[in-house]
VEXFIDREN-72692 format. One record per residue (C-alpha): x, y, z; residue in one letter; residue number from 1. Coordinates in steps of 0.2 Angstrom, whole numbers, plus 5000, padded with zeros to 4 digits. Layout:
// residues N
((X Y Z) "A" NUM)
...
//
This chain:
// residues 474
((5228 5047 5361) "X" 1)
((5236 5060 5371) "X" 2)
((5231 5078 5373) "X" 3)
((5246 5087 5363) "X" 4)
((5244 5072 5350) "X" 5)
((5224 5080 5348) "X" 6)
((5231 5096 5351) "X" 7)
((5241 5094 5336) "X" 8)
((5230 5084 5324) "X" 9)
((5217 5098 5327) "X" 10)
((5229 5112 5320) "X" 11)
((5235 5100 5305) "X" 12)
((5216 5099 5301) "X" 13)
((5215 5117 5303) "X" 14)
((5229 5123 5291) "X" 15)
((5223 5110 5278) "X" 16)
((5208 5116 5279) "X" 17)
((5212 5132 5272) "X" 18)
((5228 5127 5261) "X" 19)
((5241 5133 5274) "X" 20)
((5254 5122 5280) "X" 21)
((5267 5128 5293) "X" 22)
((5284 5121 5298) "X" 23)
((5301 5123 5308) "X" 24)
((5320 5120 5303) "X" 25)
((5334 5119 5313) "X" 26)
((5351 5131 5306) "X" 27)
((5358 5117 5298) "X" 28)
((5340 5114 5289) "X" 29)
((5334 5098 5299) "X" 30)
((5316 5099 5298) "X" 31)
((5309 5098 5318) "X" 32)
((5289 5099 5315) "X" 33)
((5276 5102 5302) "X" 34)
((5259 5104 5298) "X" 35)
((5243 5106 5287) "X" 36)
((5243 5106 5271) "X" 37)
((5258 5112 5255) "X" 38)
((5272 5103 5263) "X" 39)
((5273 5089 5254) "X" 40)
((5287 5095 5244) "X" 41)
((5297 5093 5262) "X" 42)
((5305 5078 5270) "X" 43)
((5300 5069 5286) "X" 44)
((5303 5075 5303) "X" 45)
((5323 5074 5304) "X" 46)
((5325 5077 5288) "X" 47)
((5337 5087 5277) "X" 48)
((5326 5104 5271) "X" 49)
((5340 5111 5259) "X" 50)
((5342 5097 5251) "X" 51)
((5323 5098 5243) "X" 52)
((5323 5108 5225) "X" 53)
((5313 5123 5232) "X" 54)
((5327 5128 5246) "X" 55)
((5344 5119 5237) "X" 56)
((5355 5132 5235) "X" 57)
((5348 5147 5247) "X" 58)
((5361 5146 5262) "X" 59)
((5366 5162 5258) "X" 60)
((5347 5169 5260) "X" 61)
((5345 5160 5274) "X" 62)
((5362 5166 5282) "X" 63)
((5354 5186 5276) "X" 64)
((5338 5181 5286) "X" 65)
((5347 5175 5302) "X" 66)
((5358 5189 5303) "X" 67)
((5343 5202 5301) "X" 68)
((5348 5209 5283) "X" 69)
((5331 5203 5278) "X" 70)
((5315 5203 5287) "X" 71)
((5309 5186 5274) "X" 72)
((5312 5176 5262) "X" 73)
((5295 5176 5250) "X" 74)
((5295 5160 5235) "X" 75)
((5285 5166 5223) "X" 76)
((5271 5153 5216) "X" 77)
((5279 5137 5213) "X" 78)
((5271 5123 5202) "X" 79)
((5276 5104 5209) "X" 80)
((5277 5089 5199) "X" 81)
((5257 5085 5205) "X" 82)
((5253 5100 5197) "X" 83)
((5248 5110 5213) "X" 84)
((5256 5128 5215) "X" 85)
((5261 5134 5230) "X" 86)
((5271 5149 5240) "X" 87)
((5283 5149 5251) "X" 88)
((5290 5163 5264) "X" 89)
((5302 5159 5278) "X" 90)
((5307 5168 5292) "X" 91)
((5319 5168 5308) "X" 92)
((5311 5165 5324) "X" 93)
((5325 5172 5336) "X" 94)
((5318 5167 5352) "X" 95)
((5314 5149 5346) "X" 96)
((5332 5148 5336) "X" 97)
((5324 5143 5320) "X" 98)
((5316 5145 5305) "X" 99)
((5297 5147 5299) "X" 100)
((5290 5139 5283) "X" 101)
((5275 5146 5278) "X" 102)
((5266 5138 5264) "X" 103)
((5250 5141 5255) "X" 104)
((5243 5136 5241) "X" 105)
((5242 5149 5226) "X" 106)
((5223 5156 5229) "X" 107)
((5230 5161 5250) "X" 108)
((5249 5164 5246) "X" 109)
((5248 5183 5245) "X" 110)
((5235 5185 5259) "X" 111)
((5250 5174 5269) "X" 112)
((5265 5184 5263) "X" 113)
((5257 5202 5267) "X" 114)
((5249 5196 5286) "X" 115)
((5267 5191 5287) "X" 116)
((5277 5205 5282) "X" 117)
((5264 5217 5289) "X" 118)
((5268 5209 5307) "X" 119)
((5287 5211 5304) "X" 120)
((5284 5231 5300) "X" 121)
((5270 5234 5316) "X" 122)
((5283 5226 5325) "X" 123)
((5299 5234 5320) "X" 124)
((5288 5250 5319) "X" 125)
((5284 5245 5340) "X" 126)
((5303 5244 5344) "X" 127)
((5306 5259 5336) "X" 128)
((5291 5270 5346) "X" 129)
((5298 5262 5361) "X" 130)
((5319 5266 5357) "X" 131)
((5312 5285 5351) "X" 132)
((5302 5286 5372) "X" 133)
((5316 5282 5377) "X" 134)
((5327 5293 5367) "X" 135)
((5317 5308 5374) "X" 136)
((5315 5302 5390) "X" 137)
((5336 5303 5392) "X" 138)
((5336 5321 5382) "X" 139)
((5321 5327 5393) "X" 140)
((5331 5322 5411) "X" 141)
((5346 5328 5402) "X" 142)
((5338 5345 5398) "X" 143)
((5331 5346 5417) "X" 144)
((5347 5342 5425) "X" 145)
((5357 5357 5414) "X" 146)
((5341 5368 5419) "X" 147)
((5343 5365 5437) "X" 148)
((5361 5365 5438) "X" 149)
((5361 5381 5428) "X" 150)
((5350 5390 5438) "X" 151)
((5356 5404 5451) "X" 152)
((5341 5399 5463) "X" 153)
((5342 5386 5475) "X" 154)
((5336 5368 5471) "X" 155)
((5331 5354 5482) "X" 156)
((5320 5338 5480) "X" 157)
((5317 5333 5496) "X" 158)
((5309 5315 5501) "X" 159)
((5294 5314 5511) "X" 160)
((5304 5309 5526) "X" 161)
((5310 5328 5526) "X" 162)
((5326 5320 5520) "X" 163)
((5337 5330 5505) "X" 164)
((5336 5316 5488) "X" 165)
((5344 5332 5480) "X" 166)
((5354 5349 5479) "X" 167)
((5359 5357 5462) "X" 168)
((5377 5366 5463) "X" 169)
((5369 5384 5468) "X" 170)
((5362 5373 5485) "X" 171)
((5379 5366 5487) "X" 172)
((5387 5383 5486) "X" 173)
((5376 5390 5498) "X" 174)
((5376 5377 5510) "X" 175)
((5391 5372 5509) "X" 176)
((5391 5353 5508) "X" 177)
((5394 5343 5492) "X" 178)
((5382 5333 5486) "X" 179)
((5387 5317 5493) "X" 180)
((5385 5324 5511) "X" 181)
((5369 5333 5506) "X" 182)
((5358 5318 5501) "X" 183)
((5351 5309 5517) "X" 184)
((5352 5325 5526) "X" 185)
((5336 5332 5537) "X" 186)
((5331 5350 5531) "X" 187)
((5334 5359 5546) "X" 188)
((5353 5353 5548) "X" 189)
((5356 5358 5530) "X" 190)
((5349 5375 5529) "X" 191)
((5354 5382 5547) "X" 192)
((5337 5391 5547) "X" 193)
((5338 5411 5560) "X" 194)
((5320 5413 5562) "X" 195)
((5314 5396 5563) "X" 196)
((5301 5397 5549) "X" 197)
((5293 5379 5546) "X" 198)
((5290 5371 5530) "X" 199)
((5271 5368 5532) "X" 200)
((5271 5360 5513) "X" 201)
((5282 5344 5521) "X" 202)
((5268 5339 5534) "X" 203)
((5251 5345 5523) "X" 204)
((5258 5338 5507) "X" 205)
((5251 5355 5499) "X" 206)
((5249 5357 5481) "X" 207)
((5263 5375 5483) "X" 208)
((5267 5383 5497) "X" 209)
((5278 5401 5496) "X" 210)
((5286 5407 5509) "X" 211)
((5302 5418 5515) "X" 212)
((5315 5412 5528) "X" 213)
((5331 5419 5534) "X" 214)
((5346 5408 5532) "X" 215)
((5365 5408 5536) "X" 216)
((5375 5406 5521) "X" 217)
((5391 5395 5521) "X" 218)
((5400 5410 5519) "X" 219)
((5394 5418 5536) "X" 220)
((5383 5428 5528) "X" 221)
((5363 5430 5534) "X" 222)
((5352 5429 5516) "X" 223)
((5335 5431 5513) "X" 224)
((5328 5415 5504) "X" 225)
((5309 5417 5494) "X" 226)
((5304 5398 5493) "X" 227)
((5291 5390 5482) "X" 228)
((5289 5371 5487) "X" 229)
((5279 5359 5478) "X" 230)
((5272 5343 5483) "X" 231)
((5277 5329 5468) "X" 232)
((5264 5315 5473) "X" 233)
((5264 5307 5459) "X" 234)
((5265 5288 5451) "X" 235)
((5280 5292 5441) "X" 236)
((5294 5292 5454) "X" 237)
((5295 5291 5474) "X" 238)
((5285 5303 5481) "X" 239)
((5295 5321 5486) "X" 240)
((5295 5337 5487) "X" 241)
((5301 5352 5474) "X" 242)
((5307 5367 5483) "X" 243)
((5316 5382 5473) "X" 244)
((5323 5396 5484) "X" 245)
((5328 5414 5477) "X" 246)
((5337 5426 5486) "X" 247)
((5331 5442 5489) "X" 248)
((5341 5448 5503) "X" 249)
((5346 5462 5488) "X" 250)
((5327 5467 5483) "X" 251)
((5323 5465 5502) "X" 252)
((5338 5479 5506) "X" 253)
((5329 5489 5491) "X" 254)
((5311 5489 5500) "X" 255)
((5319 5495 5516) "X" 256)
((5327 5510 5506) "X" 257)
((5313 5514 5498) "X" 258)
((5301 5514 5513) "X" 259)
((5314 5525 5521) "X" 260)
((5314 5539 5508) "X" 261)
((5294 5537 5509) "X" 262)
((5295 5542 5525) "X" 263)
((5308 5555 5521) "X" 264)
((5296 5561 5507) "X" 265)
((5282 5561 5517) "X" 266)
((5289 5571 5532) "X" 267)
((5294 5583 5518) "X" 268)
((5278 5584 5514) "X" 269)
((5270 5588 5533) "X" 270)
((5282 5600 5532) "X" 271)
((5277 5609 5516) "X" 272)
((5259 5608 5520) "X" 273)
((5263 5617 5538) "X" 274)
((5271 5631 5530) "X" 275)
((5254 5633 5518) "X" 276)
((5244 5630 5530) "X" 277)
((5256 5645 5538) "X" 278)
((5254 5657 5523) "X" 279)
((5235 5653 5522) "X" 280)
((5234 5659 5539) "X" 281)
((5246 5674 5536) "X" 282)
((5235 5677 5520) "X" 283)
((5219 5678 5530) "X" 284)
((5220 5682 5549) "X" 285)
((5238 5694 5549) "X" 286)
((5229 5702 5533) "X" 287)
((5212 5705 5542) "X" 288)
((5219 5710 5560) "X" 289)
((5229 5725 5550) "X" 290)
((5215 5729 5540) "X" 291)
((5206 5730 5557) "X" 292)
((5222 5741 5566) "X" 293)
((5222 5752 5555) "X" 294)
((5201 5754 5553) "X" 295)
((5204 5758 5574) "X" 296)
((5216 5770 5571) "X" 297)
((5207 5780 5559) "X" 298)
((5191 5781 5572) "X" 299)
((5202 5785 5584) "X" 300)
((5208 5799 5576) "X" 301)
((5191 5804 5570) "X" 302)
((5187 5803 5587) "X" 303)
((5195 5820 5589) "X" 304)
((5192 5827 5573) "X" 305)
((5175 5822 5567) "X" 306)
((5166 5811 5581) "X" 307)
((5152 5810 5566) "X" 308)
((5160 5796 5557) "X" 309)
((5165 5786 5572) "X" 310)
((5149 5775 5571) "X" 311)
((5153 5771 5552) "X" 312)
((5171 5767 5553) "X" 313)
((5169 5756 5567) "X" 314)
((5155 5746 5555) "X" 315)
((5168 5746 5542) "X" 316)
((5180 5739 5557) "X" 317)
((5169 5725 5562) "X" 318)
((5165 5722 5543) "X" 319)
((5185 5718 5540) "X" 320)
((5185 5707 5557) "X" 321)
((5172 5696 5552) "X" 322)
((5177 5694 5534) "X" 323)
((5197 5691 5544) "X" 324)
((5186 5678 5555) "X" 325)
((5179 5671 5540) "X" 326)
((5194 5667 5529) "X" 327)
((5202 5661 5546) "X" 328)
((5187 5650 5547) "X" 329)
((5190 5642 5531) "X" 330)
((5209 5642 5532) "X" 331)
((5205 5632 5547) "X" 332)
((5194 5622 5540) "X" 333)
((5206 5616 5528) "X" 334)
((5217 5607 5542) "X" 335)
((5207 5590 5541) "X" 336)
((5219 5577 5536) "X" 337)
((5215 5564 5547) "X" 338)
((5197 5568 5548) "X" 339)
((5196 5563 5529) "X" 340)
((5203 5549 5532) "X" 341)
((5191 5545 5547) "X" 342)
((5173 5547 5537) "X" 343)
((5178 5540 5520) "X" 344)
((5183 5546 5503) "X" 345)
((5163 5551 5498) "X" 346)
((5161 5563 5512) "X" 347)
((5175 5572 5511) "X" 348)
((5173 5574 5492) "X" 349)
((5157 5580 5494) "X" 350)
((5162 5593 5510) "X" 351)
((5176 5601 5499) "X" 352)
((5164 5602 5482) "X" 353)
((5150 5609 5494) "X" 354)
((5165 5623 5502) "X" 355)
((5170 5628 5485) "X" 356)
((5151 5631 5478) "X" 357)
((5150 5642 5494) "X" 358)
((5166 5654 5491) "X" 359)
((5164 5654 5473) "X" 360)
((5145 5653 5468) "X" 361)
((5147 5640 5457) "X" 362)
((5139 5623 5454) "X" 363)
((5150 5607 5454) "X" 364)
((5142 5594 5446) "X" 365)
((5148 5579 5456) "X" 366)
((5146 5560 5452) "X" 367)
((5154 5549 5467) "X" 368)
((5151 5532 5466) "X" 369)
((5144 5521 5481) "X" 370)
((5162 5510 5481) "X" 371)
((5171 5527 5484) "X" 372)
((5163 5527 5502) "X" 373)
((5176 5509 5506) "X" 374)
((5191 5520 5503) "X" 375)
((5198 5526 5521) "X" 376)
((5214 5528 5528) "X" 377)
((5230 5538 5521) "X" 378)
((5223 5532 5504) "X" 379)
((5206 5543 5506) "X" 380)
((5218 5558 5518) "X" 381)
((5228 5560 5501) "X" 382)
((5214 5560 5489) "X" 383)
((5207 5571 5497) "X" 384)
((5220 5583 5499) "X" 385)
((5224 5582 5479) "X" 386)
((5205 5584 5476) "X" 387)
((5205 5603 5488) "X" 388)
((5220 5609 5480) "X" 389)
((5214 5605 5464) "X" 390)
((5197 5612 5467) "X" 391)
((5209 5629 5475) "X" 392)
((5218 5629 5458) "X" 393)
((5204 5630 5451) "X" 394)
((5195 5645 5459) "X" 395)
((5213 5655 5459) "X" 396)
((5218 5654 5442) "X" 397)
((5203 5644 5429) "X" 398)
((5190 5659 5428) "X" 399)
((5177 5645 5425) "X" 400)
((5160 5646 5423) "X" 401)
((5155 5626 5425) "X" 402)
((5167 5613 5435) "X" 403)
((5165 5593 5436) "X" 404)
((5172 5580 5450) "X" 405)
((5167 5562 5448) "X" 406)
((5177 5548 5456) "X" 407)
((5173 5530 5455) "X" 408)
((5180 5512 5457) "X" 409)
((5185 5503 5442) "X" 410)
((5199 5486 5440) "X" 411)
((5207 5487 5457) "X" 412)
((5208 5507 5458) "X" 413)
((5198 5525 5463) "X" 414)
((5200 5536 5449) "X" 415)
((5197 5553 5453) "X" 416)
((5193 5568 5437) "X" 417)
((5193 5585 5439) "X" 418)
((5186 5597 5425) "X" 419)
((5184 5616 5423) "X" 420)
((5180 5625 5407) "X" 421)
((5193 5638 5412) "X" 422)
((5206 5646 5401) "X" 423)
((5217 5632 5403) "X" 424)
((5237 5635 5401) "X" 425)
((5251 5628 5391) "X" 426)
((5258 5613 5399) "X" 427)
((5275 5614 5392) "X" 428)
((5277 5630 5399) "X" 429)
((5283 5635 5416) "X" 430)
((5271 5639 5428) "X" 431)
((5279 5646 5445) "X" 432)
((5263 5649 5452) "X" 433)
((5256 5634 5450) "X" 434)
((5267 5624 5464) "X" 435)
((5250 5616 5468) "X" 436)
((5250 5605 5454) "X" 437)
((5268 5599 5460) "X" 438)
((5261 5595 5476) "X" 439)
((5246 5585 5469) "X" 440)
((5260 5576 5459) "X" 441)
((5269 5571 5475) "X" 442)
((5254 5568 5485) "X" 443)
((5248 5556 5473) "X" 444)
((5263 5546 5472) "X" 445)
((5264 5545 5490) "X" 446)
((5250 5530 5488) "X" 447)
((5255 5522 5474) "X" 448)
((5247 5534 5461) "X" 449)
((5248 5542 5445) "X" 450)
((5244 5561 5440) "X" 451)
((5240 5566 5424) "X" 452)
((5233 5584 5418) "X" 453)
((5224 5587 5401) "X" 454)
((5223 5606 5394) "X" 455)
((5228 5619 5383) "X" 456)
((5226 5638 5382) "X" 457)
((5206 5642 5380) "X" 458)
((5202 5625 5381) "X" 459)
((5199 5623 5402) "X" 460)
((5207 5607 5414) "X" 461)
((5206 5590 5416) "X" 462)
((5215 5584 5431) "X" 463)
((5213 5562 5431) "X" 464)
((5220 5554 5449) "X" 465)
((5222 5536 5450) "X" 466)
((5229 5525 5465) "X" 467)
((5227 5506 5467) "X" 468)
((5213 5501 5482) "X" 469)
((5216 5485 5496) "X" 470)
((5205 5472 5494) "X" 471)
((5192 5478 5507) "X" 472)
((5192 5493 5497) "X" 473)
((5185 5488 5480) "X" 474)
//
């Protein structure tokens, strides 16, 4: 016997087994195989299918079932003339160009017809997952492209060769080359780099990499490009490259203008703070050294008059020339811009606190935070600054009894507060006098920082200074 003739014999047995009998008819209803059991109703092998009582008459459910209309064709329980009752469902088997007669006797005919109709629906459910994927694979690349092309930035997907795969219509633009005579072209010969700035990302395969490069436009012009380029290693497509450049030649011609006025600004300001330190000075050494003239020419004239009071002008006159030196001192003292800068924030907090305990008497209760010793540089220079004349605000116009100064180190920033008990003010009035607290305004936004004042008639100050730290700061 050969194998397929056992192969064969085996499954017969099988299906008998179990009351199942399976067969295939051409179109034109020859029958071309059978087996098991529930198919004696059919003829033999070569035979004429339709021309049997249970199918006479159902060409046009066949046709239904060929053309797709209908997934089966289900014959409910049938009794033949042996007395057996059987069911029978036929389907179209595309890739075999026939038909499939399932049979079953009536205790297995619905477990057949719902297996059956259950495979029909997971598999029509399958193809429509699969058209839906790809549905929204298209609208997905559809959505990307109008992105990209939409964008005002510069696109590129570059190859890992270096090579340009793509340039969106803004790249074009700027290059000048349609798309055609983009793709295939190397980097540098596309973008006509001016300062030669390489694109590390290519040769690494970083994960990102941002940097700014200098470019000549098509148009002549030089532009300042900010690109972010992103390595695309994955299994989904041909390894590349995503790079998106901005230009920010504009922003880049707003940073210049602004560092210029800061440096405007803070000329202006060297400027003012000469002509204080120039009034303190008049205040203190011109106002002592006449106080001193005219102490000399009284005794001189008592010299004549009454030689007896000579000794105690002259006291008096030696008296006004230390207190001159003194204020001179002090006026002096308050020249120390880049020696704040030098020794740290802390220091200098603590020196100007401990010089205005000594003119006023009062105690300053300080809290300074260890952090605060990291700041340096102009940042600690300005502080500082803001911190005296806020302390010299304070002993010339508050009339306070207790006075506070605490700075600390908190979310990237020194934050510096100042507090008196004083009689306060109105802040919506105008304050002519107080062109201290314009300057402390100025100061702090010289660094980045923000001034704010808390007070009210009665009610004393609160003076809060804030200016963000570098790194090696914090």
């Amino acid at each position: 016997m050969r194998a397929s003739d056992a192969i064969e014999t085996e499954l017969a047995g099988a299906l008998a087994r179990h009351g199942l009998g399976f067969a295939r008819m051409t179109v034109d209803g020859t029958l071309r195989a059978r087996a098991g059991a529930a198919l004696d109703w059919l003829p033999e092998i070569g035979g004429d299918c339709l021309a049997t009582p249970l199918l006479f008459g159902m060409a046009d459910e066949l046709a239904a079932l060929r053309a797709g209309a209908r997934d089966i064709v289900a014959l409910p329980s049938i009794g033949l003339d042996s007395g057996e009752k059987i069911s029978v469902t036929l389907s179209w088997d595309e890739a075999q160009d026939v038909f499939s007669i399932v049979a079953a006797r009536a205790f297995g005919a619905s477990e057949t017809e719902t297996m059956l109709v259950r495979e029909r629906r997971e598999r029509r459910l399958a193809d429509e997952q699969a058209e839906a994927a790809r549905r929204r694979a298209n609208i997905s690349d559809a959505l990307y492209r109008d992105i990209v092309e939409s964008s005002a930035d510069l696109v590129l997907r570059i190859a890992a060769d270096g090579t340009i795969a793509f340039a969106n219509v803004h790249a074009q633009a700027f290059c000048g080359y349609g798309l055609d005579a983009f793709v295939g072209m190397r980097l540098d010969d596309a973008l006509r780099p001016i300062d030669g700035a390489g694109w590390n990302a290519l040769a690494q395969r970083a994960g990102e990499e941002t940097f700014e490069q200098k470019l000549a436009a098509a148009d002549g012009r030089m532009a300042w490009i900010l690109w972010r380029v992103t390595w695309l290693g994955h299994a989904e497509g041909p390894p590349e490259f995503q790079a998106v450049g901005r230009d920010i030649t504009r922003l880049r011609e707003l940073q210049a203008k602004v560092e210029r006025a800061q440096a405007e600004a803070r000329q202006a300001l060297v400027m003012r703070e000469r002509l204080t330190i120039a009034h303190d000075l008049h205040d203190t050494i011109v106002h002592a050294l006449v106080a001193v003239v005219a102490q000399l020419r009284l005794v001189r004239k008592l010299a004549e008059r009454a030689p007896e009071r000579v000794p105690e002008e002259l006291a008096r006159a030696e008296e006004a020339a230390s207190a001159g030196l003194a204020r001179g001192r002090e006026a002096l003292g308050q020249v120390r811009f880049q020696r704040a800068g030098d020794e740290g924030l802390a220091a200098a907090l603590r020196r100007a606190t401990g010089r205005f305990e000594e003119r006023t008497g009062l105690t300053v209760e300080t809290i300074i935070e260890d952090h605060v010793a990291n700041v340096h540089g102009e940042r600690a220079e300005r502080l500082y600054r803001i911190a005296e004349e806020a302390l010299r605000n304070v002993e010339r116009h508050a009339q306070a009894s207790r006075v506070s100064v605490a700075a600390i180190v908190a979310d990237g920033e020194i934050r510096i507060a100042i507090a008196d008990n004083g009689r306060g003010f109105d802040e919506s009035a105008a304050h002519p006098g107080h062109y201290g607290l314009a300057g402390i305004a100025e100061q702090a936004q010289m660094i980045g920082g923000k001034f704010a004042i808390q007070t009210s008639p009665g009610q004393g100050a609160r003076l809060l200074i804030s200016a963000p730290l570098v790194h090696q700061e914090r």
